[in-house]
N, C-alpha and C positions, 0 to 999 in steps of 0.2 A: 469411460467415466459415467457411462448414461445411469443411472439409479440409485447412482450414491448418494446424493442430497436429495432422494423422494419425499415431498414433504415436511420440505426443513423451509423457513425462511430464511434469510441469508442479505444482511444489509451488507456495500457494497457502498464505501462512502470514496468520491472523489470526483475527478471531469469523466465527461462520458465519453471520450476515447482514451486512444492508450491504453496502458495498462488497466484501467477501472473499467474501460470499456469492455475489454477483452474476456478481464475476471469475472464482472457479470453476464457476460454473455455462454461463459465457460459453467459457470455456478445452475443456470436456466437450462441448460443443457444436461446437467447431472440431474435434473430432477427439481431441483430448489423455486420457490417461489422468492424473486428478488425484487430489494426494495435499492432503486440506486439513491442514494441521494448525495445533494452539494449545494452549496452558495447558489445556482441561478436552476432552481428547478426548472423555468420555461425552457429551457437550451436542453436540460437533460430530458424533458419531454418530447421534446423534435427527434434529439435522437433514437430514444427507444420507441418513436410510435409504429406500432404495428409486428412489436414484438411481445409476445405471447409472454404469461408470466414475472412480466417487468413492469414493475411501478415508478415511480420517483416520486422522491420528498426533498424537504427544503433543510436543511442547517448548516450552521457555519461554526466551525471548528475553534473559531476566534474568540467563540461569546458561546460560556455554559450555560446560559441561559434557553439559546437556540438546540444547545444537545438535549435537554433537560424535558426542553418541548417535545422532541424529536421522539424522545422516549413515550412520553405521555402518546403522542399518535401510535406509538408502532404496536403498543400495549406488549406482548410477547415476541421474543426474537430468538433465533438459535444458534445464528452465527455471525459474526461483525466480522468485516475486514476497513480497514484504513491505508487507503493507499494515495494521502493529498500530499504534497509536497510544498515548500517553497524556498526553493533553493537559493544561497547566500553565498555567491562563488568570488572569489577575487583576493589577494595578497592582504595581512595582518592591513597594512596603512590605506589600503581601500573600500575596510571594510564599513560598513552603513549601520549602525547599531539597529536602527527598526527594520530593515530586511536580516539581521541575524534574530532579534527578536521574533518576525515572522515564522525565520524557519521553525524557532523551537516551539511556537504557537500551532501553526499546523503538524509536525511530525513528531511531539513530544508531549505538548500541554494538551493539546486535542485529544487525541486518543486516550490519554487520562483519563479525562473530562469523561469522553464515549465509554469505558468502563466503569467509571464512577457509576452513570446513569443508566447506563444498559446492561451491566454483567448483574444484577437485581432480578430483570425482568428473562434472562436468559433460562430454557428449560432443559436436561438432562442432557448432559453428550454436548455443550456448546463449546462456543470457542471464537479466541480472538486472536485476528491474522493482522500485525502491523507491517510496516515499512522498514528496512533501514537501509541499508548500500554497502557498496564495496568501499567507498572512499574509508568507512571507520576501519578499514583493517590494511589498506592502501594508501599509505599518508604521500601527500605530494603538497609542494608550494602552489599555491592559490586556491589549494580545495580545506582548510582549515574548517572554515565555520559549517561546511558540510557534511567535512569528519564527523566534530565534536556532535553534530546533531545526531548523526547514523547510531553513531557510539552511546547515545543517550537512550536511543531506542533502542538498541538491541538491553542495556539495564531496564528498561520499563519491561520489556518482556519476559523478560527471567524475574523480576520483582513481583508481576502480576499476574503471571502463574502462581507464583508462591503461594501467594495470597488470597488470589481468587480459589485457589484449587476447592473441587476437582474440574474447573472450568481450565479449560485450556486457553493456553497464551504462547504464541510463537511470533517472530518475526520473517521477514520474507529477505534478503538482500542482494538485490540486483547489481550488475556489473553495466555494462556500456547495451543497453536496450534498444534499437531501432525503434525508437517511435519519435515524434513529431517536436522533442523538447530540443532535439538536435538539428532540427531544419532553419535554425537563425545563422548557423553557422554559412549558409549556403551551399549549392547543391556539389559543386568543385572541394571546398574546405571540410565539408560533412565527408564527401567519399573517401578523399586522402586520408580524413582522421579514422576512420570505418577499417579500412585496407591497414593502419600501421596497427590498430589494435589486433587485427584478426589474424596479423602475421606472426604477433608477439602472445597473445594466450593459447593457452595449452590447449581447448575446443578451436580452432582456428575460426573463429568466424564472429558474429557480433550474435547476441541474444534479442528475441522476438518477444515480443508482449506476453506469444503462446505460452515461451517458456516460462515464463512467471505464474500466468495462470494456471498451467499443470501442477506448480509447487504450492500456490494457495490453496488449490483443492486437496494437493495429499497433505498439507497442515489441517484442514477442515473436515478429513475424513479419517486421519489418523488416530484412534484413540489412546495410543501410548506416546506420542510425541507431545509436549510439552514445556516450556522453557529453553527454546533452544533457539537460534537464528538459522535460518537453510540460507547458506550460498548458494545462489544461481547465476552466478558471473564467468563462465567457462574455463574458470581458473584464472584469472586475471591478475587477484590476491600475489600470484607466485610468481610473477612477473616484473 
């Protein structure tokens, strides 16, 4: 992947591990000069200090106001990805109206927002890498308000292709990812759940950050892909 992003800027909006962490680090690697930013720039600065090519900036997803800013700092940009989450898990009767609001705040209204104000400033060959997930095409009891959000992203993406064209616009969606969202579970209930999925999807095994970040770069680097969702759930869908 080394030189594909030579000289491209490439904001990278989310927490600075996991998968934001990864895709930036993946992005810096291809050549890209990255700006990470999220809600608590000091934390995002701790962790890229001392890595070459990586900046951090502040906004928050919540208040177009702070994307708006975001843009005025970054003046020109060439690639956006959005990969902030706020997930709303649990049965129709438990669910919390302001945590499903959240979700669709950070993985739906946000990256709006972030196209509104930065597909303007975008130069020749851009493009924009959203979020969505396996649950929109994997419907199960207590993942509802996660579906519906996945599922909204994946229309914002094929919407804003349309419309942005010839700016490109894809989404990314992950299946069961080994990173850190699954350690509340604990280290006994995390592995059981790890082993039943890995035995039941067609890739036998759970998906890495890596693998995500592989697929945001061929969405970033592909110039004939656009409006589309790439599954990277190892077949899960079919399961």
């Amino acid at each position: 992947m080394t030189g594909l992003l030579q000289h491209r800027d490439v904001l990278v909006v989310g927490r600075g591990g996991g998968i934001a962490g990864t895709v930036a680090i993946a992005a810096r690697d291809a050549g890209a000069r990255v700006i990470a930013a999220g809600r608590h720039q000091e934390a995002l600065a701790e962790i890229y200090a001392g890595e070459p090519d990586i900046t951090t900036a502040s906004v928050d997803l919540t208040d177009e106001a702070s994307i708006s800013a975001l843009g005025e700092r970054l003046g020109t940009i060439d690639h956006v990805v959005s990969a902030v989450s706020a997930r709303a898990r649990g049965r129709l009767a438990d669910l919390d109206r302001d945590a499903v609001r959240l979700s669709f705040d950070t993985k739906v209204i946000g990256p709006l927002m972030l196209a509104k104000h930065l597909a303007p400033r975008m130069r020749a060959g851009g493009s924009i890498t959203l979020f969505s997930g396996a649950a929109a095409t994997k419907l199960a009891v207590g993942t509802l308000a996660v579906a519906i959000t996945n599922g909204a992203a994946d229309v914002l993406a094929r919407s804003l292709a349309l419309e942005l064209a010839p700016i490109r616009v894809n989404a990314i969606s992950p299946g069961v990812i080994d990173t850190g969202a699954w350690d509340a579970l604990g280290e006994e209930a995390k592995a059981s759940y790890f082993a039943d999925v890995s035995t039941r999807n067609p890739a036998r095994r759970i998906g890495t950050p890596h693998d995500i970040a592989n697929a945001v770069l061929f969405a970033m680097t592909s110039p004939f892909v656009t409006g589309v969702t790439l599954p990277v759930d190892g077949g899960e869908p079919l399961t």
